[in-house]
C-alpha positions as protocol buffer text, in pm:
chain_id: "A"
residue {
  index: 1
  type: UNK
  ca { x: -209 y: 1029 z: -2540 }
}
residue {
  index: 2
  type: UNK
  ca { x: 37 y: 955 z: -2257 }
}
residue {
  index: 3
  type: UNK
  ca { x: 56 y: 623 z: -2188 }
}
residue {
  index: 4
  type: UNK
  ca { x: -43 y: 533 z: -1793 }
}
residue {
  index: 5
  type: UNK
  ca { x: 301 y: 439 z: -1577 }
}
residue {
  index: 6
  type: UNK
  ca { x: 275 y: 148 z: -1378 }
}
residue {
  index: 7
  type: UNK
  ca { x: 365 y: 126 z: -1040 }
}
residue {
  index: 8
  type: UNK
  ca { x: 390 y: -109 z: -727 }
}
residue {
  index: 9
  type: UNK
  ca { x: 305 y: -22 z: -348 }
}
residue {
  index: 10
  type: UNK
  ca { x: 346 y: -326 z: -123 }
}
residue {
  index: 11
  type: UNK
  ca { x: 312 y: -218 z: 230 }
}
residue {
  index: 12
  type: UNK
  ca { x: 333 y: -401 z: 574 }
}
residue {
  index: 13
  type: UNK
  ca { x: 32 y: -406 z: 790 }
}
residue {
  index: 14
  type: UNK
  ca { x: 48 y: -480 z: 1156 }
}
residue {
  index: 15
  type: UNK
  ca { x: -72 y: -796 z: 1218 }
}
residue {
  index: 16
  type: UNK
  ca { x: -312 y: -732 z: 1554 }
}
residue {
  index: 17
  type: UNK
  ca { x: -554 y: -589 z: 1384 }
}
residue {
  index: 18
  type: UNK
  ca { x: -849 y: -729 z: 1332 }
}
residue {
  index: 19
  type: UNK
  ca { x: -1028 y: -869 z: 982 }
}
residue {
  index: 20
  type: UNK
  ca { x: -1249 y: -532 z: 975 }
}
residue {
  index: 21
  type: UNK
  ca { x: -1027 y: -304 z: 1076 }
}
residue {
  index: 22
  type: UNK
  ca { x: -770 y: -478 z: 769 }
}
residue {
  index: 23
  type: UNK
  ca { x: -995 y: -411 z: 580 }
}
residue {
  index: 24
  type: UNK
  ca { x: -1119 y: -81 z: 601 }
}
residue {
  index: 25
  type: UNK
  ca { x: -775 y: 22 z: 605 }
}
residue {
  index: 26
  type: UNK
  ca { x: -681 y: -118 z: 289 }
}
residue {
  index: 27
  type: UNK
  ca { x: -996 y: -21 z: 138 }
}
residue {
  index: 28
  type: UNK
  ca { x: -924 y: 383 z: 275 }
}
residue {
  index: 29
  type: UNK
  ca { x: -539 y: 340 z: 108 }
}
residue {
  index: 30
  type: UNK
  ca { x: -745 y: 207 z: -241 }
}
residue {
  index: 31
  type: UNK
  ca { x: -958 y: 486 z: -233 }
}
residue {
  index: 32
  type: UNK
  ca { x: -667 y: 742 z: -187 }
}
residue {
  index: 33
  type: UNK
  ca { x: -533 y: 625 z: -510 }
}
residue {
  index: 34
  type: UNK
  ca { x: -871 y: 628 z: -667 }
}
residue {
  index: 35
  type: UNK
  ca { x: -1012 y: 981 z: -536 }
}
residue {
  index: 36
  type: UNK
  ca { x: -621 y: 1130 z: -708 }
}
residue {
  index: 37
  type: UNK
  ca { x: -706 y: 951 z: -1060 }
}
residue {
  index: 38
  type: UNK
  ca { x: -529 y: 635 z: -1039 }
}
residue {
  index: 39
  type: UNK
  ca { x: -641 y: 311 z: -1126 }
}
residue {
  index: 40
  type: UNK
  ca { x: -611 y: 46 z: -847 }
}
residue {
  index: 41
  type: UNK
  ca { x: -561 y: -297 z: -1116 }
}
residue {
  index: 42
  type: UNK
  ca { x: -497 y: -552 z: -806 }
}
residue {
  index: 43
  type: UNK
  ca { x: -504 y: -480 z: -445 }
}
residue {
  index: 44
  type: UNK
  ca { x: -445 y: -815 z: -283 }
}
residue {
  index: 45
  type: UNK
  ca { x: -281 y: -970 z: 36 }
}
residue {
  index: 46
  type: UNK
  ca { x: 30 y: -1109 z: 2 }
}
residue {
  index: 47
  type: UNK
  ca { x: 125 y: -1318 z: 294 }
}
residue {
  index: 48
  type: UNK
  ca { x: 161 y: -1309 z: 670 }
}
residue {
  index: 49
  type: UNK
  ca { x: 542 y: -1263 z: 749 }
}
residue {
  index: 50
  type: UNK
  ca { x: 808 y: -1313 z: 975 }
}
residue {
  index: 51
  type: UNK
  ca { x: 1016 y: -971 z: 949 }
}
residue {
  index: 52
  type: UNK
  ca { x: 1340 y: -921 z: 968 }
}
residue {
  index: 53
  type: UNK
  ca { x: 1393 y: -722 z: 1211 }
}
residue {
  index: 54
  type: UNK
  ca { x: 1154 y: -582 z: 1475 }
}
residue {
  index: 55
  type: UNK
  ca { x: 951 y: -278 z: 1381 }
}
residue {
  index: 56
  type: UNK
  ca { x: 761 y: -72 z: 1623 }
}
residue {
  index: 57
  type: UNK
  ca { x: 760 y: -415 z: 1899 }
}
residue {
  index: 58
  type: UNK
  ca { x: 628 y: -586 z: 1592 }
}
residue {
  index: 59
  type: UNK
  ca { x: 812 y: -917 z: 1512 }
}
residue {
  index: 60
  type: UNK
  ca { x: 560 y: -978 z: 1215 }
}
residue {
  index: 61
  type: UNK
  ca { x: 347 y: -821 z: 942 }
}
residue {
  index: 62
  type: UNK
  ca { x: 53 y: -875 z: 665 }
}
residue {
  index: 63
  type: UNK
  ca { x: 211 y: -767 z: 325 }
}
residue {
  index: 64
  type: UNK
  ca { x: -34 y: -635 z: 137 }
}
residue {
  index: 65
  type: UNK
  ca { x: -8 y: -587 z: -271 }
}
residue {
  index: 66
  type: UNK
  ca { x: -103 y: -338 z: -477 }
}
residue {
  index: 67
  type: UNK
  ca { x: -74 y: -259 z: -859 }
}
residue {
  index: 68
  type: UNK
  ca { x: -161 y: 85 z: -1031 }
}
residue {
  index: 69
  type: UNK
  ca { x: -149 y: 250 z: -1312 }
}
residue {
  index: 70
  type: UNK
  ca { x: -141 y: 643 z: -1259 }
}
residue {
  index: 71
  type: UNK
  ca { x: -150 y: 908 z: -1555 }
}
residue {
  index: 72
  type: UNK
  ca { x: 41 y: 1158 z: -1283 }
}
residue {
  index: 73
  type: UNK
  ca { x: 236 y: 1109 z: -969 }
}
residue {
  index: 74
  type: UNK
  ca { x: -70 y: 1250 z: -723 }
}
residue {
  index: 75
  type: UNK
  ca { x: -232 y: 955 z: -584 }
}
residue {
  index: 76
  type: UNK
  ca { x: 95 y: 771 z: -552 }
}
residue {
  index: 77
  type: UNK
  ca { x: 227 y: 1103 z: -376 }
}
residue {
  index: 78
  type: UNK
  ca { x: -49 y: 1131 z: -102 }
}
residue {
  index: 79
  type: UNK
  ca { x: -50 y: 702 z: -42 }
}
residue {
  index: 80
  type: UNK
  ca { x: 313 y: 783 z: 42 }
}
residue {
  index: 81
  type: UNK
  ca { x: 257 y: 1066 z: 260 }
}
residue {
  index: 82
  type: UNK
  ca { x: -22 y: 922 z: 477 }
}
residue {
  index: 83
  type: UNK
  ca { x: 117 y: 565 z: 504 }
}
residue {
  index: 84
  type: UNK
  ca { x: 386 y: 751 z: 673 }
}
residue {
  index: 85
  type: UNK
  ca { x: 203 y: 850 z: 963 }
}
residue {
  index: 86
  type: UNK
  ca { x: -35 y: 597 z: 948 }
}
residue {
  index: 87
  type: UNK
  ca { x: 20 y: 362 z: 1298 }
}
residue {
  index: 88
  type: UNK
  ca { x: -126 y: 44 z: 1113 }
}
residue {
  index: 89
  type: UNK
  ca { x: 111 y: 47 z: 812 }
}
residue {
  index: 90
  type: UNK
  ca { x: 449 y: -56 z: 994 }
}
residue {
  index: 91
  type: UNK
  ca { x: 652 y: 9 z: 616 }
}
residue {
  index: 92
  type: UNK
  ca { x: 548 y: 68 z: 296 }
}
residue {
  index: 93
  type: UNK
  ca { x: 768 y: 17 z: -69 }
}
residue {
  index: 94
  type: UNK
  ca { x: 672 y: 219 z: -395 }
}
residue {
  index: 95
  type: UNK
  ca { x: 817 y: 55 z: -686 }
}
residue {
  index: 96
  type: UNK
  ca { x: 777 y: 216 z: -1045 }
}
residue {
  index: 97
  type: UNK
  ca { x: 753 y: -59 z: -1301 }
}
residue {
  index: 98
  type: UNK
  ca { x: 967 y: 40 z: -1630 }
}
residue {
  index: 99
  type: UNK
  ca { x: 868 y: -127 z: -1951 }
}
């Protein structure tokens, strides 16, 4: 049996929205992963922060956490494609963890 890889999205929310609308957006970006057969181990927000550099008129944004393992590459492959045209994620980082 393969063994699950284990991978890392943290993404950067912008930080107008409010509480609900966080949420259900993070909760829609879970469920992506989810519905393609990945397992979400820790969705969590990181921190409210000052970026670097201004994105999109944006001088600061809610970096939110994710962990997941994924047998294949599909839910990973669709959060990347719709977090790029998504307006509320301002960035967004897939890391693959190697053991």
């Amino acid at each position: 049996m393969n063994q699950a890889t284990q991978y890392e999205i943290l993404y950067i929310i912008r930080p107008d929205m409010t509480d609900e609308a966080k949420q259900e957006l993070i909760a829609r970006f879970d469920q992506i992963l989810t519905d393609k057969g990945s397992e979400v181990v820790e969705s969590k927000d990181w921190a409210k922060k000052r970026l670097a550099y201004e994105i999109n008129d944006y001088r600061e944004g809610i970096y939110h956490l994710i962990t997941v393992n994924a047998d294949n590459a599909d839910g990973i492959n669709e959060f990347d494609r719709l977090a790029r045209i998504n307006r509320d994620i301002l960035r967004h980082m897939i890391t693959k963890i190697e053991d």
